[in-house]
N, C-alpha and C positions, 0 to 999 in steps of 0.2 A: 542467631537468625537461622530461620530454615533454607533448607534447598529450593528449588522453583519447581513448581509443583503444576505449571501450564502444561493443557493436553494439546492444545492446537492454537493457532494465529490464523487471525482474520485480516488478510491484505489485499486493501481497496486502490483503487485508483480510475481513472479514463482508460487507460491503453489504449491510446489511441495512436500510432499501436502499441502492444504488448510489446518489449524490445530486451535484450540482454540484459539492459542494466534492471529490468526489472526481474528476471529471472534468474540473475546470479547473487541478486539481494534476498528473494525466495529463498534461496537452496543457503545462502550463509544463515540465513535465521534458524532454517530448520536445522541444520548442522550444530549451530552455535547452541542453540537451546535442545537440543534432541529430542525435539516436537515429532510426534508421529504422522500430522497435519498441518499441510498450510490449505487456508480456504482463500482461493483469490475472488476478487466482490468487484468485477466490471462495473462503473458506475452509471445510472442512468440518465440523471440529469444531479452534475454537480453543483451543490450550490454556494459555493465560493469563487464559482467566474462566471459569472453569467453574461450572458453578452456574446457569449462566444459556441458556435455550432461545431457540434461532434460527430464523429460519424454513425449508422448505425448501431443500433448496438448489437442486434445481432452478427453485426460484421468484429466487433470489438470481442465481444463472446466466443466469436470461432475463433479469431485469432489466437483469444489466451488459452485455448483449448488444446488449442493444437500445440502450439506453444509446449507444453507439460505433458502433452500425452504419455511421452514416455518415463516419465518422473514417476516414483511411488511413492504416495504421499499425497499430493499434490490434486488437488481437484479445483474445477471452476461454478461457483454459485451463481444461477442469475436472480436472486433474490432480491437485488436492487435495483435491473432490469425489470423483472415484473410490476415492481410497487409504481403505482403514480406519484406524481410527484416529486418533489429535489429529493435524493440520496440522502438522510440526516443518518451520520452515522450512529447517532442514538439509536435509531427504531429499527437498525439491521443490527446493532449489535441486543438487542432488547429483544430481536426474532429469535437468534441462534442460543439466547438463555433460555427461554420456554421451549424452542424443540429441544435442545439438549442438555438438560438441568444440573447434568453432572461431570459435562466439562468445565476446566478454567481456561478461559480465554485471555487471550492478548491479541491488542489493535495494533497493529501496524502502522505507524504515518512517520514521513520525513520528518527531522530535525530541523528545518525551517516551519516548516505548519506548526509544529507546537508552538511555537511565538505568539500564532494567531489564534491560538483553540478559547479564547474568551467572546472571538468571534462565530463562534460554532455554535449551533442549533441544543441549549439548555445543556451545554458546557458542563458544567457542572452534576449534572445527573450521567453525564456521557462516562465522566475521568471518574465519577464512582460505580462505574457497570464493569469494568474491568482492569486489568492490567495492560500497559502499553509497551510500544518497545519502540526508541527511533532511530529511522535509519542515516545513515550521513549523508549529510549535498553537500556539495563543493562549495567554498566559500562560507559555511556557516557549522560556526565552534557545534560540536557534538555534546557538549554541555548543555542544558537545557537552560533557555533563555525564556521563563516562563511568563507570561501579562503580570505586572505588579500585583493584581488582586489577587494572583495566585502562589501561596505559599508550600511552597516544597523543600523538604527535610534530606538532606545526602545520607545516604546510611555507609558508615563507615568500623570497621573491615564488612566486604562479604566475603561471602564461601563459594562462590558461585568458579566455574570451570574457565571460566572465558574472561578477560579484560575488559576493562571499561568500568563503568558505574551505574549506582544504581541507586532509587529516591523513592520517597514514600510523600504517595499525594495525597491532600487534604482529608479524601475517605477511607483512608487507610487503603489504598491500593498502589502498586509499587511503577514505576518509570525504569526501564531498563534502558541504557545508554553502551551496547557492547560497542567494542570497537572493531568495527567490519571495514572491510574492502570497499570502495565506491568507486563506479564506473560511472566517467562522465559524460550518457546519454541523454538526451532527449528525445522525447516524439517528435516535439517540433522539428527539431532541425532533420529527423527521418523525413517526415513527412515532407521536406523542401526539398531532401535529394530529389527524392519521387517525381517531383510537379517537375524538377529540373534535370530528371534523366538519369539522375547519378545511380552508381552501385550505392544499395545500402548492406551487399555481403558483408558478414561479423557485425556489424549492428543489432539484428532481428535476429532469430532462428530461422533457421532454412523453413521450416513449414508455413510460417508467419508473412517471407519474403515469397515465396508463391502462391499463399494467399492473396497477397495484395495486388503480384501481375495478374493473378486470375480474375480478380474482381475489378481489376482498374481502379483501386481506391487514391485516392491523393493525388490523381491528376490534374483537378477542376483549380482553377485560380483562387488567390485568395486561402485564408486563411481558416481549414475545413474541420480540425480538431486540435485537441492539445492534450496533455500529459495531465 
């Protein structure tokens, strides 16, 4: 079996807001795989929770901007900001093949969303556009728990630098399962200190939490974004 031969990860999500645990998942990926690039993909309009208002996006944009400014490496795309319509990560990751034809890519998503990726916008064209990699939540085995209709192969020994596992899905594209550090944040419950006065210091990065006094974001009642 060969080395891993990914030049860059594309890691999406709301940020709403951008917060530690999303930035120390960042820097372990990039660390763990010795990716030259992580591309983070603010999302526009997600479309696996619908029903629920987010904030801004150019407020969610600054935030992960700032966030990384001083990371090398690390950049923020609003390619999924621009596009109309839900966020399908097929057509952001089907963007960044035709501008850049001669990178290999890996998607980023939690180890709980793979559970539901049969629920995902032609699924199945998505998980053979790329390589994935997932990251750990709490409460949910880092083994992949994938929709029955989906058969995935454990490749056993790898060669690879780092711990965990690793699978080859149905298009011959590979599932990396390292095993990373998880920090257990959420936006939500940031965004409830906020409405409720609390410090959210060590949560956020310092840029992110004076973003957010600056703009007054997450003060309005009610339930105004999510992760």
């Amino acid at each position: 079996m060969g080395a891993i031969r990914i030049s860059a990860a594309l890691f999406g999500g709301t940020f709403d807001p951008f917060h530690n645990g999303h930035l120390r998942m960042a820097i372990e990926v990039r660390e763990t795989l010795g990716l030259p690039r992580i591309v983070l993909l603010p999302s526009h309009h997600p479309p696996h929770k619908p029903g629920h208002p987010v904030s801004e996006a150019q407020h969610r944009f600054a935030m992960a901007s700032a966030a990384v400014s001083g990371f090398s490496g690390f950049e923020v795309s609003d390619v999924e900001i621009r596009r109309e319509g839900p966020s399908y990560s097929l057509t952001t990751v089907q963007e960044f093949r035709r501008a850049e034809p001669g990178v290999d890519w890996v998607f980023v998503m939690g180890a709980d969303s793979f559970g539901e990726i049969s629920t995902w916008h032609r699924y199945e064209e998505l998980l053979a556009a790329c390589d994935f990699l997932l990251l750990p939540r709490t409460g949910t085995p880092l083994s992949p728990a994938p929709p029955a209709r989906l058969h995935i192969e454990k490749e056993e020994p790898h060669c690879y630098s780092w711990t965990g596992e690793s699978y080859r899905l149905p298009g011959g594209r590979r599932l990396y399962c390292p095993a990373l550090p998880a920090l257990d944040i959420s936006s939500s419950s940031i965004r409830e200190k906020v409405r409720s006065r609390k410090c959210i210091r060590g949560l956020v990065p310092s840029e992110v939490e004076e973003y957010i006094a600056e703009h007054g974001l997450y003060l309005g009642s009610g339930e105004e974004g999510r992760q």
